[in-house]
N, C-alpha and C positions, 0 to 999 in steps of 0.2 A: 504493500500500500504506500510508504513510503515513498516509494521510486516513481509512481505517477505524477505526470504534472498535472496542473492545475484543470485544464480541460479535461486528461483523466479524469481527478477528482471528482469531478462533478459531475462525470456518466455515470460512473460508480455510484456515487449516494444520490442522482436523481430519484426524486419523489419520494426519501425515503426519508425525510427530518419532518420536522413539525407543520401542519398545514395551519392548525387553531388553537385558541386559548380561550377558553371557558372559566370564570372564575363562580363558583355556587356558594348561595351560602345554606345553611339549613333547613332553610324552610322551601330548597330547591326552589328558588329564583335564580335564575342565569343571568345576573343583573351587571355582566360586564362581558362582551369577547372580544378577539381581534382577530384577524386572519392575516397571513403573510402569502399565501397562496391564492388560491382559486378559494371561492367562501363555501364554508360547511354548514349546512343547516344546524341550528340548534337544538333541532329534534333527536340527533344523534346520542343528545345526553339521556334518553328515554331506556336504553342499554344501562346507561351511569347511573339511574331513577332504578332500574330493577334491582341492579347491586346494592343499592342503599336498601331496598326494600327484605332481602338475604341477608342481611349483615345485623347481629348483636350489637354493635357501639356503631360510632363514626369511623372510628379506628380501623374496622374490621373490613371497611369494604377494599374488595381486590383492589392493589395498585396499577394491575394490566387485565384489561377487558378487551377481549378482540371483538369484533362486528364484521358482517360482510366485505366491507368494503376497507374501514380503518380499523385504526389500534386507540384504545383508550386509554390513555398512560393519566393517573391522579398523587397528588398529596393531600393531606389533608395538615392544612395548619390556621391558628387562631378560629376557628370553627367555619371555616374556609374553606372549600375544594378548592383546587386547582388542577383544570383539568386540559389535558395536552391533547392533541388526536393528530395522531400521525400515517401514512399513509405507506404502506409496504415496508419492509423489515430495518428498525434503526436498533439502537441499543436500547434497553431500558431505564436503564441507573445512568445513560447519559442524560434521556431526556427529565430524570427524578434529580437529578442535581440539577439541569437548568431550574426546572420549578423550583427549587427550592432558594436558588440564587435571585431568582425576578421576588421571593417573599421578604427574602431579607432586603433587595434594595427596596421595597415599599415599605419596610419599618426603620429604614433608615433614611429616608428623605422625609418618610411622614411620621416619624416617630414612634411608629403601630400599623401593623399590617391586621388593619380588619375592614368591614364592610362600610362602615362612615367612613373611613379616611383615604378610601379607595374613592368614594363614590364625593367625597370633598375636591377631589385636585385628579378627575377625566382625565383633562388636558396632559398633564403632567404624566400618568400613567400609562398613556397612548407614543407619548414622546420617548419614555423609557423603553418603551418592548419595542420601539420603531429601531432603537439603536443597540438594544438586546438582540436581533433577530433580524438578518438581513434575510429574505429570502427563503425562510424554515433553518437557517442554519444561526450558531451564534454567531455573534459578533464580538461587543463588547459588554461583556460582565464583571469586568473591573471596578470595584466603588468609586474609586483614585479618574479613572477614566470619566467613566457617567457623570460626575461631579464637575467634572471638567468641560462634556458635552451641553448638559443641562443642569442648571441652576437649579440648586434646592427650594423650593416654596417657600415663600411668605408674603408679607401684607404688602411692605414696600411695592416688593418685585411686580405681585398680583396687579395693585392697582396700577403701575407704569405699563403692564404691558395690558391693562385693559384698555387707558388711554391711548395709546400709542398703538395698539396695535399687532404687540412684540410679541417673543414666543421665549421660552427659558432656555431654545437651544442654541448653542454658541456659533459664531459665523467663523471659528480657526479651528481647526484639528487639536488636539490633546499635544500637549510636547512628549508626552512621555511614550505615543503611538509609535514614533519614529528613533525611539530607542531601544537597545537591548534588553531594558526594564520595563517592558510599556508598564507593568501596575505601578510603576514610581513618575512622577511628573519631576521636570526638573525646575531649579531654583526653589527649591523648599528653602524658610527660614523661619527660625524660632527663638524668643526672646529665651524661653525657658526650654530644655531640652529634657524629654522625658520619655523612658522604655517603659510600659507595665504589662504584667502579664497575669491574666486568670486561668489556671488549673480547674478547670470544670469538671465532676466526675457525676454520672447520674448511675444509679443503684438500680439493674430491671430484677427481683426477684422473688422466689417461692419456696416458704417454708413449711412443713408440716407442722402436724398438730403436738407431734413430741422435739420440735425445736430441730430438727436432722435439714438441711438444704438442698432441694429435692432439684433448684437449678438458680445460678446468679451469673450473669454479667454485669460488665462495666461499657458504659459508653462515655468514654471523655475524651476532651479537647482544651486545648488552649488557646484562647482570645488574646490576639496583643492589641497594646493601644501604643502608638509610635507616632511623637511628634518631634521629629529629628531633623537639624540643619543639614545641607547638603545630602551627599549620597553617601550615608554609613552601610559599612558591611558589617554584620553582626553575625556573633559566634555565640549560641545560646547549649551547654551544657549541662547533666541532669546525673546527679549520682547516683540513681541505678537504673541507667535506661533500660536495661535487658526486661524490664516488666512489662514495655510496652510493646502491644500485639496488633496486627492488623493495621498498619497507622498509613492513615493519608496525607498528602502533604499541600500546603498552598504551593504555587507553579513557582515564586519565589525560591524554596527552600533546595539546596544541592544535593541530588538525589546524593550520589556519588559519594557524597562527604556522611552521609548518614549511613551509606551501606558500608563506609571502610573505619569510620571513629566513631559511632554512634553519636556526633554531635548536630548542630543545626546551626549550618552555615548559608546565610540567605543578606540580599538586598531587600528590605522592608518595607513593602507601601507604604504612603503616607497616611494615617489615622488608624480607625478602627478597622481590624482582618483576622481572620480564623489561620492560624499557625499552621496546627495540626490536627488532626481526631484519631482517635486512635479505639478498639474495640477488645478486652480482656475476657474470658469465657470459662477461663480456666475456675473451678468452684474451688481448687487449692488455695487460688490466687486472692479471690472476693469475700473479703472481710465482712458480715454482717452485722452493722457497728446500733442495733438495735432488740430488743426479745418482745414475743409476745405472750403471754402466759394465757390463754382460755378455758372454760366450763361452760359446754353448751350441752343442754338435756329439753326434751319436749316430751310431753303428755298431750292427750287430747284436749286440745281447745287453749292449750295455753303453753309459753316454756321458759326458762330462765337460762340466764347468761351472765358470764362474770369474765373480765377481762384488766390486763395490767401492763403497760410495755413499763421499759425504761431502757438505759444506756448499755451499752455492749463493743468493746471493743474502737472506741472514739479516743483511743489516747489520750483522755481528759476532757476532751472537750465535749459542747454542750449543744444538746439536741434543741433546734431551734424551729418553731414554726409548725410545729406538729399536727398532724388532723388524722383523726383515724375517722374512715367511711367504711360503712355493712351495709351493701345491698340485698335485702331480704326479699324474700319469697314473694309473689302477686297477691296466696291466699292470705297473708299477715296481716291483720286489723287496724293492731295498733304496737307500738313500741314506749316502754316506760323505763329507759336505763337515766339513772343518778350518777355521776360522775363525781370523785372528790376534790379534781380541779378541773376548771375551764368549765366551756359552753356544749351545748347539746340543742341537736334541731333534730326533727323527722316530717318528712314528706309521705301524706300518705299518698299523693299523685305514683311518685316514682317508686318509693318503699324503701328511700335511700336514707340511712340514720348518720346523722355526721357530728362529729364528735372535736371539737379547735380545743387540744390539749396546750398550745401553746409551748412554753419552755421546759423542758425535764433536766431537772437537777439532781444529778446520782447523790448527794447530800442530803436531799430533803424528802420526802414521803414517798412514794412510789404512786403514779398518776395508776386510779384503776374504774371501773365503773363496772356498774352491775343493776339485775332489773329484772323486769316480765315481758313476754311475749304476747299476744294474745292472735289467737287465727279459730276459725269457725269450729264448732265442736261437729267432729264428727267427719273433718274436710284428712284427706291425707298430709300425715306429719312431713311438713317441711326436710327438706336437707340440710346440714346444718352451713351459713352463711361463712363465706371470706371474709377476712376482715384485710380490707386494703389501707395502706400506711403513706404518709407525704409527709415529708419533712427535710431538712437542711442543716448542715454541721458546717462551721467555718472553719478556714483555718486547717485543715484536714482534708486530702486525699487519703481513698479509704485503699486507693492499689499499691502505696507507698512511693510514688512517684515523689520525685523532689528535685528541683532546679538547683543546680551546683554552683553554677556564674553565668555573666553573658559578658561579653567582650565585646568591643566596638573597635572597628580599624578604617582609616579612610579618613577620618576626623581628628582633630585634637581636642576638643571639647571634652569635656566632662561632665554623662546626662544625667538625672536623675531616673532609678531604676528601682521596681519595684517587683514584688509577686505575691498573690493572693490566691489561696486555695479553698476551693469547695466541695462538698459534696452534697448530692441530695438525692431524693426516691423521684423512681421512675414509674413500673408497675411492678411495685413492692407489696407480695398478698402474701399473708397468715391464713392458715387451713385451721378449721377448727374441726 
């Protein structure tokens, strides 16, 4: 593939990238598309309608739906579909990383990628996918770039170019197009020179009922925030890299230098960028930095339930932000658990009992709660309910991941540098 020129290129992946974008939201309104192609009806999402229709959550419907004639490739983010249709065979997980790049640039000009502030700034979001997507193929998915093409929104800008007549996209090419760097623009300058880095780790796991972990991954990444004079080469090293598995990399980062010194030697866009992501699976490896202790029994017409997490394996630090949810049974009446800290809500619409523990302090009480069930006398005994966990530890990667230095070369400057680590639940479920 390679050794094709460009006119190859293009025989080759004719008609085979992206025709349309469909953005839905839940209540299946199609209340945005675009086409780069020839236009696709939007009745095509009636295939997409049946798959929601199939599916347990939002979560669950297929990311690849074929149909007659196209391919239905989706995400699903901020309670959002974003839905691609492409036409004869492309990749998949190419076109699920454009989606997901066109979501992050709309929470990054507008601050949130949801259905108000999609449907606040049209203009603006029409403009973006025009220079996302030449022709079904990418173009520029650069932040550093697009920033550069068109102007981020606001009041000023809006009212000049309603007077005027103007549009937010720029009439010069990006400088940084025509460099070996295109995601870096040149003449950057900064009064204050500044590297920071978040270590993100999210927890997806399942524990049984006698505490044994029946399966854990890890999905993390590190966000940098880079606001650096000129053109630094940075050299980012990590005292135990060998934990890290599966790992992707920004186009920045030198493959090469990573596959022979396990470090991370890269030219740094300007601002906020995703480093790395990396994916851990191993259940040796996945620390479960949490417990849940449960008692669950039912009788006819009625049942009780006792429940207690706390701290596990957090190297001291402090469980923050807590909410334990039990989605119960359809036949379920009513729910009457007492909690001895925090808040308690129950829907009898959805049968969802949600429980804002808040902070857990291995020092002081153990957060626990406990109660009655109530469901029809005489209806089949329930199964006994998941209990699903969200929460957030600072300060703590839970894969033992740890940043060792970063080095900057190209510069004399000396920037302020920083690193902050997290952890938090993904789909984190307790069997009882």
């Amino acid at each position: 593939i390679l050794l094709l020129n460009r006119e190859g290129w293009g025989r080759w992946w004719k008609g085979k990238m992206i025709n349309s974008l469909f953005i839905i939201n839940q209540q299946r309104d199609v209340f945005m598309e675009k086409h780069w192609k020839s236009v696709v009806n939007k009745s095509i999402c009636d295939y997409f309608f049946e798959e929601m229709d199939n599916s347990s959550s939002a979560d669950d419907v297929p990311p690849v739906i074929s149909t007659p004639h196209h391919c239905l490739i989706s995400i699903y983010r901020e309670k959002l579909y974003f839905v691609a249709v492409v036409s004869g065979e492309a990749p998949p997980l190419f076109v699920v990383e454009f989606l997901h790049r066109v979501a992050d640039t709309f929470a990054e000009y507008f601050d949130e990628c949801t259905e108000t502030s999609i449907k606040d700034n049209y203009v603006v979001v029409y403009e973006l996918l025009e220079e996302m997507l030449d022709n079904g193929f990418p173009l520029a998915t650069e932040s550093n770039i697009l920033q550069e093409l068109i102007k981020p929104p606001n009041i000023i800008r809006s009212v000049v170019n309603t007077v005027t007549g103007k549009s937010n996209v720029s009439e010069t090419l990006p400088s940084g197009q025509l460099s070996n760097v295109p995601w870096r623009r040149s003449g950057v300058k900064y009064t204050n020179n500044e590297a920071y880095f978040d270590v993100i780790e999210e927890i997806d796991a399942i524990v049984d009922k006698t505490g044994n972990t029946v399966s854990a991954e890890i999905q993390g990444w590190i966000d940098a925030s880079i606001r650096l004079t000129g053109m630094p080469d940075l050299c980012l090293s990590f005292v135990n890299p060998r934990v890290l598995d599966d790992v992707s990399f920004h186009p920045c980062v030198r493959y090469k230098r990573w596959d022979t010194d396990q470090v991370l030697s890269f030219v740094p866009p300007d601002g906020n960028f995703r480093l790395i992501s990396y994916h851990i699976s191993s259940n040796n490896v996945v620390a479960i930095p949490l417990y849940c202790r449960s008692v669950v029994s039912f009788k006819d017409g009625s049942g009780r339930i006792e429940a207690s997490i706390g701290p596990k394996q957090t190297m001291g630090k402090q469980l923050e932000d807590v909410v334990v949810t039990i989605p119960f049974n359809k036949s379920v009446l009513n729910v009457t658990l007492t909690p001895n800290q925090g808040t308690t809500s129950f829907d009898p619409a959805t049968k969802l009992f949600t429980w804002k523990v808040g902070k857990v302090d291995a020092a002081k009480i153990t957060p626990c709660i406990k109660g009655n069930i109530q469901f029809p006398v005489g209806s089949q005994i329930p199964e006994n309910p998941t209990i699903m966990v969200d929460f957030k530890i600072h300060q703590l990667a839970t894969s033992g991941l740890k940043v060792n230095r970063l080095d900057m070369y190209g510069e004399k400057y000396k920037p302020f540098k920083g690193v902050k680590y997290q952890t938090k639940a993904g789909k984190f479920q307790f069997r009882t």
